[in-house]
C-alpha positions in Angstrom: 0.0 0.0 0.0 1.0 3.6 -0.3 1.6 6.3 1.5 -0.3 9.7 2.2 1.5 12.6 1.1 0.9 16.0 1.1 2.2 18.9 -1.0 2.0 22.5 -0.3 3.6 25.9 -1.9 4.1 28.3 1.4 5.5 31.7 1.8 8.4 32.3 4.8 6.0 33.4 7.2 3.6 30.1 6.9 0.8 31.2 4.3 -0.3 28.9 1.4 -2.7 31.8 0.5 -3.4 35.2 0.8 -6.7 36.5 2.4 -10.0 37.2 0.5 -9.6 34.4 -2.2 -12.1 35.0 -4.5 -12.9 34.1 -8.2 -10.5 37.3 -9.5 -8.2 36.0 -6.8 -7.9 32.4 -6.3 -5.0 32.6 -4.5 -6.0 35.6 -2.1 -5.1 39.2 -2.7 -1.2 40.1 -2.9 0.1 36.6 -3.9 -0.5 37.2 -8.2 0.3 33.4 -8.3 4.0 33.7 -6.8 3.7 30.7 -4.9 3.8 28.4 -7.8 6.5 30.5 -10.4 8.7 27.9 -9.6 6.2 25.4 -10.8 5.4 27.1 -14.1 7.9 29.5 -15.2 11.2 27.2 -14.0 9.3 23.7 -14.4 12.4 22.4 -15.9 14.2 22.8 -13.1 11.4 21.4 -10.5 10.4 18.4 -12.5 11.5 16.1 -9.8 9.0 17.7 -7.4 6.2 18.0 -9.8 6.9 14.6 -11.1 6.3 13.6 -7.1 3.3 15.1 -7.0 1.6 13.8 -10.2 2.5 10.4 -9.8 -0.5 9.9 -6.7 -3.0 7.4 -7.2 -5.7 9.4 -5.7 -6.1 13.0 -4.5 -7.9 14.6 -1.4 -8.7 18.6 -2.0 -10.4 21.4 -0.1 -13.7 22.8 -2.0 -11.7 26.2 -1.8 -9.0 24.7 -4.3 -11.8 23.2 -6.0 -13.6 26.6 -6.7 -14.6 30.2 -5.6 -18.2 28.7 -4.4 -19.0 29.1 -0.4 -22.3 28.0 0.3 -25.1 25.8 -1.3 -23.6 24.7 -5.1 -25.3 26.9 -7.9 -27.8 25.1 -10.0 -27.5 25.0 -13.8 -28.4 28.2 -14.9 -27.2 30.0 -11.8 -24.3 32.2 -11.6 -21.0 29.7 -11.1 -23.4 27.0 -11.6 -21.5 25.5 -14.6 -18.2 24.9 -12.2 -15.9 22.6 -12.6 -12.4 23.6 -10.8 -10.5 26.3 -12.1 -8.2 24.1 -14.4 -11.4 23.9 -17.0 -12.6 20.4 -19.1 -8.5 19.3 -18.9 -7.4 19.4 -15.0 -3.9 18.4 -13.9 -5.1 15.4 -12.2 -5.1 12.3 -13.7 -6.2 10.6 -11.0 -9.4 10.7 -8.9 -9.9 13.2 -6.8 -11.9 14.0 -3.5 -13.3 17.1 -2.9 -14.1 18.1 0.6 -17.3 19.6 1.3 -20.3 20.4 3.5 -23.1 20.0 0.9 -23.4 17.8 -1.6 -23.2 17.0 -5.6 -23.0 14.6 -7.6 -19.4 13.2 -9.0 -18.3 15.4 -12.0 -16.0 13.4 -14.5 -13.7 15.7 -16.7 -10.6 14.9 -18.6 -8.2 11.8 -17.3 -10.1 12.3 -13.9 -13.4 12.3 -11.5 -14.1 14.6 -9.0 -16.2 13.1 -5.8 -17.6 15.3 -3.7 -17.3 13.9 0.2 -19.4 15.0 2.7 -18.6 13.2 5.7 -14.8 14.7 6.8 -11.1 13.9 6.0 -10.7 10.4 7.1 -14.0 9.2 4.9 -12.1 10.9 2.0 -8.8 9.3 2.8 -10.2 6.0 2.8 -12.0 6.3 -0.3 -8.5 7.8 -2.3 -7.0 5.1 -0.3 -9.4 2.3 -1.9 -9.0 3.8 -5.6 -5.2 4.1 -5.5 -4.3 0.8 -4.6 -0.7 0.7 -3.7 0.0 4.1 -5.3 0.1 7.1 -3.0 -2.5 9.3 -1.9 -1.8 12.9 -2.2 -2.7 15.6 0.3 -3.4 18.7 -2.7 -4.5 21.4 -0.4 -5.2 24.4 0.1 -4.3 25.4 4.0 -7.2 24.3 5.8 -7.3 20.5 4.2 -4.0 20.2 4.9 -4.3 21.2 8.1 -7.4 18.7 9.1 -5.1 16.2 7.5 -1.8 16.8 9.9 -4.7 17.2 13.1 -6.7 13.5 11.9 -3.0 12.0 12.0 -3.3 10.8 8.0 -0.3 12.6 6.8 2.9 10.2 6.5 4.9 12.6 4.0 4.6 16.2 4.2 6.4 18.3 1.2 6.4 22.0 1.9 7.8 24.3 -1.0 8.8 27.4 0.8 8.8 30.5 -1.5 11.1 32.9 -0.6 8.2 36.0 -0.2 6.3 36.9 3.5 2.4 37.5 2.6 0.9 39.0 6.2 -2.0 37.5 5.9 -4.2 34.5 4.8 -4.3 31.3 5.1 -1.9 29.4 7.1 0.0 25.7 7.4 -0.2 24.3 10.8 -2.6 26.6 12.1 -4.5 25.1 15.3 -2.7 21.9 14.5 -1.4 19.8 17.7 2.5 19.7 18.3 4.3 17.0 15.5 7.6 15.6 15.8 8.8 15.4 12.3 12.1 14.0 10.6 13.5 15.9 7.5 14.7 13.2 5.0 15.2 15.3 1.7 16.0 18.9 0.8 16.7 21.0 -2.0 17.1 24.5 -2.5 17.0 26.8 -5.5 17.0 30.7 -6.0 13.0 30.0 -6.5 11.8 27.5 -4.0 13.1 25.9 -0.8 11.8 21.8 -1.3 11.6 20.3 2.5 10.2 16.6 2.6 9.4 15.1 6.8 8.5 12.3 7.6 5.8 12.7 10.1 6.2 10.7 13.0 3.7 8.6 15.4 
């Protein structure tokens, strides 16, 4: 069986976001996708840690990295009621991936992937990506506040944090109301764009 990992872009002072993340500003205001340059504009360079976190067998996501929606999900017709993640019909996943949510819908299949919508917390959505990925991992994908449910419920056996060398203020933070970990550093790799910091977290 695999393992549960989870990735994560941070700033220096802790945020994976900024605040007010809206549908002009998925990432919150002041961040204007910094977070991630190293993922797009210097790929090359980062393929080994991109590489790591497409290669999951199964993904668990927060409906805030899912979409700009809040409350009740828009009907057909409705403003935002058309939805479906903010990659379009052709997501990076191509794997199944498990949405985290308080209301429900039904599964949406796109492009080399499904999104399930889960209803009933982190560990029912663990299991499930556990169940589909077989002996592949299962990826932690974000944003802050799934993460951090993830590191609290004790699922987390690999946590990757790719520390961007900007401070935000504000948003949304790693580790934030989490219990004290004990974890063991067992890769690291720095660039001019991105500091890449693998633990081990340990029980």
């Amino acid at each position: 069986m695999g393992i549960v990992t989870a990735d994560i872009g941070i700033s220096l002072d802790g945020f994976a976001a900024g605040p007010n993340q809206s549908l002009e500003q998925p990432m919150g205001e002041g961040v204007d996708g910094r977070l991630h340059t190293w993922m797009f504009e210097y790929a090359d360079a980062h393929a080994e840690e991109i590489d790591a976190i497409t290669a999951a067998g199964a993904y668990v996501m927060g409906r805030n990295m899912f979409g700009p929606v809040r409350h009740e999900w828009p009907a057909p017709g409705e403003p935002l009621g058309d939805w479906s993640g903010w990659w379009g019909d052709e997501p990076p996943y191509h794997a199944p991936v498990f949405v985290l949510t308080h209301y429900e819908r039904e599964p949406l299949a796109l492009t080399g992937t499904t999104f399930t919508f889960v209803t009933d917390g982190i560990h029912s959505a663990v299991e499930q990506a556990r169940a589909i990925a077989g002996d592949a991992d299962v990826s932690i994908a974000g944003g802050a506040e799934t993460l951090n449910q993830a590191l609290w419920a004790g699922v987390v056996d690999e946590l990757r944090l790719h520390i961007v060398p900007i401070t935000l203020g504000a948003g949304e933070r790693v580790f934030d109301r989490v219990p004290s970990l004990e974890l063991e550093l067992v890769r690291e790799r720095v660039t001019p764009e991105v500091a890449h910091l693998t633990y081990r977290v340990l029980r």
